[in-house]
Every structure is written in C-alpha cells, then in structure tokens.
C-alpha positions in Angstrom: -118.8 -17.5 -115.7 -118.9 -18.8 -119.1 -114.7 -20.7 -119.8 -113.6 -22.5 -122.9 -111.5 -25.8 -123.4 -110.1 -26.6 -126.5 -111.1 -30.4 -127.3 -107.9 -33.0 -128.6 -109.7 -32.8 -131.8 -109.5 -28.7 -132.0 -112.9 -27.8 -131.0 -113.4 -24.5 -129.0 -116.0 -25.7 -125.9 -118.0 -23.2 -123.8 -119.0 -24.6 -120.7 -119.8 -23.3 -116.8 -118.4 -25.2 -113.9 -119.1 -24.4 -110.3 -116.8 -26.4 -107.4 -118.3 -28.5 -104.9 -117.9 -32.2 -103.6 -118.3 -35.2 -105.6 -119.7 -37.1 -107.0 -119.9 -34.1 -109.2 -123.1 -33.8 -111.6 -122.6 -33.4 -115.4 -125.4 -32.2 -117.6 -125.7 -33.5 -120.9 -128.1 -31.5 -123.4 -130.5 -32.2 -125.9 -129.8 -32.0 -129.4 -129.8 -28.1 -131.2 -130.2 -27.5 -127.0 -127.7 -25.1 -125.2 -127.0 -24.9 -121.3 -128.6 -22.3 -120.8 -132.1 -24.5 -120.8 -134.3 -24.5 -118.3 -133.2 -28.3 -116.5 -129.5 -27.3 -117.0 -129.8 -24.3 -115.1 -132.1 -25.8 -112.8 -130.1 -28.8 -111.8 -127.0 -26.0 -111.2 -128.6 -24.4 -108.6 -130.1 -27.4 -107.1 -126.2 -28.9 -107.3 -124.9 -25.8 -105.2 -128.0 -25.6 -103.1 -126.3 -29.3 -101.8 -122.5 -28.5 -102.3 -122.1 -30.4 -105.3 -119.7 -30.2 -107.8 -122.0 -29.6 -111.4 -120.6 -28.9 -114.5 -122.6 -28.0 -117.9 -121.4 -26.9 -121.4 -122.5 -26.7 -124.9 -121.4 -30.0 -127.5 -119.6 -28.1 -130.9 -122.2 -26.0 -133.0 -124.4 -25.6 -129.9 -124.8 -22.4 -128.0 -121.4 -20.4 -128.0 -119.1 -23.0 -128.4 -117.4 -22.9 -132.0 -118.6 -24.6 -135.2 -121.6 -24.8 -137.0 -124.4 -27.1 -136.0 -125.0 -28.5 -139.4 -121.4 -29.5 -139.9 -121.6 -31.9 -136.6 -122.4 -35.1 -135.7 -123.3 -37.6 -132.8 -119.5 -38.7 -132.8 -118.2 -35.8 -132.7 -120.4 -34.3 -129.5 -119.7 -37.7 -127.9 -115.6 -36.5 -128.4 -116.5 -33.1 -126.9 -118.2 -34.6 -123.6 -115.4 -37.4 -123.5 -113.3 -34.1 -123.3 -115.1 -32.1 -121.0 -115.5 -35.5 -118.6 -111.6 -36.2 -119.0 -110.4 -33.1 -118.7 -112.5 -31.2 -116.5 -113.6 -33.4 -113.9 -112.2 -35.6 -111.0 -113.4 -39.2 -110.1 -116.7 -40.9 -111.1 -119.3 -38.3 -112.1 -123.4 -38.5 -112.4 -124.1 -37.6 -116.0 -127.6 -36.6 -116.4 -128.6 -36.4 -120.1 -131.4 -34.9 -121.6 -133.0 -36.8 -124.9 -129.9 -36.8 -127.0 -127.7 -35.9 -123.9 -129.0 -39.4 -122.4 -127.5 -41.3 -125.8 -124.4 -39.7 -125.4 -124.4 -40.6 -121.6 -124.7 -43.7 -123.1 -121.5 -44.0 -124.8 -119.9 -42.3 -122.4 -120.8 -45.4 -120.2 -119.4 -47.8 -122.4 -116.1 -46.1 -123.1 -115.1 -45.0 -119.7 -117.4 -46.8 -117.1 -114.6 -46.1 -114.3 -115.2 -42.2 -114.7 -119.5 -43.1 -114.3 -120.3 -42.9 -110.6 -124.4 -42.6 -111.8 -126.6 -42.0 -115.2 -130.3 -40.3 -115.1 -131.6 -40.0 -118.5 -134.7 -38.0 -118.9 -136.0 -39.1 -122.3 -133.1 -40.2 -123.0 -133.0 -40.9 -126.9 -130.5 -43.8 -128.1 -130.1 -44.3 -131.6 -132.4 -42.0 -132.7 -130.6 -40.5 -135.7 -130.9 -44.4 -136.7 -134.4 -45.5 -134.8 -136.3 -42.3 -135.4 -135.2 -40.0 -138.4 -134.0 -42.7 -140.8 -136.6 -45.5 -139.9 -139.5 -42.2 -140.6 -138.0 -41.0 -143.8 -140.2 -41.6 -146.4 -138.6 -42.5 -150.2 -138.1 -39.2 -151.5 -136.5 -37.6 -147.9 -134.6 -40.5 -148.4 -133.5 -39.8 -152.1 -132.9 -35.9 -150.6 -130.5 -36.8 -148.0 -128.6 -39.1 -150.0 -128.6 -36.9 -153.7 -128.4 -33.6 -151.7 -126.9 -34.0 -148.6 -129.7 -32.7 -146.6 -133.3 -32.9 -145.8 -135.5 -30.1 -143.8 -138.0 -31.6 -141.2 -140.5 -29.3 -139.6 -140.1 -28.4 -135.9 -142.1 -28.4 -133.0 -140.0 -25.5 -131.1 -139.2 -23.2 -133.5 -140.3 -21.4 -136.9 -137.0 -22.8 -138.6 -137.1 -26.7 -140.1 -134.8 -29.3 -138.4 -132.0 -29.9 -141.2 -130.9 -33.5 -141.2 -127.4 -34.1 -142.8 -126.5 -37.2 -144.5 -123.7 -37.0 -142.3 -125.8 -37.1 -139.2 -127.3 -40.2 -140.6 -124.3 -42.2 -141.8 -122.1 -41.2 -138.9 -124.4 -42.2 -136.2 -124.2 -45.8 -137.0 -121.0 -46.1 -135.7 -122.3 -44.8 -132.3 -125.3 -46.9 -131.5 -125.6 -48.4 -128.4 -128.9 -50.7 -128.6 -127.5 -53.2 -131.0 -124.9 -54.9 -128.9 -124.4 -55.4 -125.0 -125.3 -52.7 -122.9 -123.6 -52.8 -119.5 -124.2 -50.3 -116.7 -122.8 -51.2 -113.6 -124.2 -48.1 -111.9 -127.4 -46.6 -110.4 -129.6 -45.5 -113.2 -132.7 -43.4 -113.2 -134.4 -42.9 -116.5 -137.9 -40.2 -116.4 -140.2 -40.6 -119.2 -143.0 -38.4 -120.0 -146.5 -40.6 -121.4 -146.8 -37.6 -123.9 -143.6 -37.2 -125.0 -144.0 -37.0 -128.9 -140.4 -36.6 -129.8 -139.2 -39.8 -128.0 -142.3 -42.0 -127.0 -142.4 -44.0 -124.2 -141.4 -47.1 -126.2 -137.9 -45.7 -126.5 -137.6 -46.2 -123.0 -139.1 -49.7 -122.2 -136.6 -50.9 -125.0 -133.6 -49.2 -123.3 -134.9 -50.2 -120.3 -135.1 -54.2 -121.2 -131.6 -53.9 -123.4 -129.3 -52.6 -120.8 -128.2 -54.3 -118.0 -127.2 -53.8 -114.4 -127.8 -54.1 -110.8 -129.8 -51.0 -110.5 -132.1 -49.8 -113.3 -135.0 -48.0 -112.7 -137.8 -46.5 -115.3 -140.4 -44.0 -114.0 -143.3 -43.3 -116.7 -144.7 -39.5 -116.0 -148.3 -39.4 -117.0 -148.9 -36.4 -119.0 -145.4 -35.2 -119.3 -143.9 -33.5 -122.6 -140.3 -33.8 -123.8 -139.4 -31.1 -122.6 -140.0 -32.8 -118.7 -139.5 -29.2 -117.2 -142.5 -28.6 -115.1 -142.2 -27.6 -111.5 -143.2 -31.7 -111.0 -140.6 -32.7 -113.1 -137.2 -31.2 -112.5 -138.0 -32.1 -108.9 -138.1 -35.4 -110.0 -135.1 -35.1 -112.1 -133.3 -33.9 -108.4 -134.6 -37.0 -106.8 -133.0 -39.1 -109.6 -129.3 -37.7 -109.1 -129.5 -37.9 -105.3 -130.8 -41.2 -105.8 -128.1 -42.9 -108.4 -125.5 -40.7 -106.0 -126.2 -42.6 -102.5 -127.9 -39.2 -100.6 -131.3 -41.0 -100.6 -134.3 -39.3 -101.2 -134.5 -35.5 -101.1 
C-alpha cells in the first residue's frame, strides 16, 4: 500500500514500506524513474522473501508524489531521501541506488554516515548533471539553457525529449561528491554494465579510485545495458545487498 510523508521542506512523498528486520534495504531510483520499476519491485520481494525490512518511494515530481518534475532538482531529491531515511526508518540502512539513485546514496553517505549500514550502486551516476549533461552540451544548448531556461535532449526510453533546466545544472554543483574526499566506511558493491550508454563504465572506475574505504568492490557486467534488469542482473543486485549487509552469499 501506497502512504505519503510530508518532507520538512513541504513536499508530499509517496512511498511503500513493508516491515521486516534490519538492516532494512532502501531503494533509491533513477532519475524521471518511479518505484514501481522493475529492480525496485524486484529487490521488494526479494527483501520479504528474507524478512527484511525494504522501503521504496518516489523523490518530488517522480511518480505520484507531488510536484512537477521539471521544477526539481538534485538537492532537492537528496532533501526528500534525507527525509524518507530520517523519518521512516530505524538504525543503519543498505541504500541501493540506481544511476542517479547511486549519486544521491552518495550524499546521503556523506551527510549521515551513522544511518549507512551498506551502499550498492548499480550504475550509479555521480555528478552527472555536471560530468555528463553540461560537459556534452554543445555552444548553442549551452546559450539555450542559459537565455531560455531550458534545453530538450532526445531520449532513449521514451518518445518525449529529456528537458534539462538551468536549474538542474546550476543547482547540482552544490551537490557533487567527486571533487572533494569521499569517505565510505561501509561495504560497497557497485554493478556496471560494459554497454551501458547512459553512464559508461568510466563513471565507475573514477568513483571507484575517488572514494575510499575498507570495503569497495566494482563488478563490470559484460554486455549489460543501464537498465541492469535482466534475470542475470537483479540476481546480482541481490547478492550485492546480502553481501554489504553481512548474510554472505545468497
């Protein structure tokens, strides 16, 4: 069943939790993603299968929680988990982000390491707003999203364009995590897919040599889209949370 918590900041979030014991899994989304996708739901089922705890909800202007998507931006989806971590959930969790869900894990790390029991981030995509949109932009999407506001980018997964906001741009540089010290003093599983277009492998290896910790693992999946939601792969994403959560292999 589908409940709502209202965030400090006044945002109306949907999210589904189902009870269990700890450490209890949260599931971070991609973005323009909902939780009704295929590893959210997945990793659900998987979570009750093994009596876990698992929690998953939509960020502001995703899915059914309120606000529109082109009015957000990475800060304020990092508030919303920040929320839905502090107020929803007990003692360190396993945060399991998907592309941008693994940048916002990210953060989430570095503000509140205490409440961070493990992190699997499956093409996990730091700084991207930064590292892949802005750095890509030719001059005149440039001149757009500065004169206008706005520029439309074509998308692989629907008919509709991907519209970038200036705020999307200009806020996220106040969130990225690759420029300074990294510390993650936690199990971490990151899963990257070799043919993953929208955040290539080199994403990865660069997260992988920035961040530090005792236990930091990187598994490159031959073949594997970003999407990383074949049969293969969410088993794999299963191994990963058992893994950073102490239950061993599965």
């Amino acid at each position: 069943m589908t409940d709502f918590l209202t965030t400090p900041q006044g945002r109306r979030i949907a999210y589904v939790r189902t009870d269990g014991f700890g450490p209890g899994i949260v599931f971070l989304g991609g973005f323009r993603s909902d939780m009704t996708g295929t590893k959210a739901v997945f990793l659900q089922d998987w979570a009750q299968a093994q009596g876990r705890a698992f929690l998953r909800f939509d960020y502001s202007g995703h899915g059914v929680s309120s606000g529109d998507f082109l009015d957000g931006a990475i800060g304020d989806w990092f508030e919303d988990a920040l929320a839905v971590l502090s107020q929803l959930t007990e003692g360190p969790q396993v945060l399991v982000g998907s592309s941008m869900g693994g940048w916002i894990a990210l953060q989430l790390a570095r503000a509140v390491p205490e409440r961070v029991a493990g992190l699997v981030g499956i093409a996990a995509a730091p700084d991207f707003t930064e590292d892949s949109m802005w750095a890509g932009f030719s001059d005149d999407q440039r001149r757009d999203l500065m004169e206008k506001g706005r520029v439309d980018l074509p998308s692989d997964y629907s008919p509709d364009p991907y519209v970038i906001t200036r705020r999307l741009i200009e806020e996220g540089r106040n969130r990225l995590v690759l420029r300074s010290p990294l510390a993650l003093p936690f199990p971490v599983r990151l899963l990257q897919g070799t043919a993953d277009t929208d955040v290539p492998p080199a994403v990865a290896l660069r997260l992988l040599d920035h961040a530090t910790g005792p236990d930091i693992h990187l598994t490159l999946v031959k073949g594997a889209d970003h999407r990383f939601s074949t049969a293969d792969c969410l088993a794999m994403i299963a191994e990963a949370v058992a893994e950073v959560s102490g239950m061993g292999r599965e």
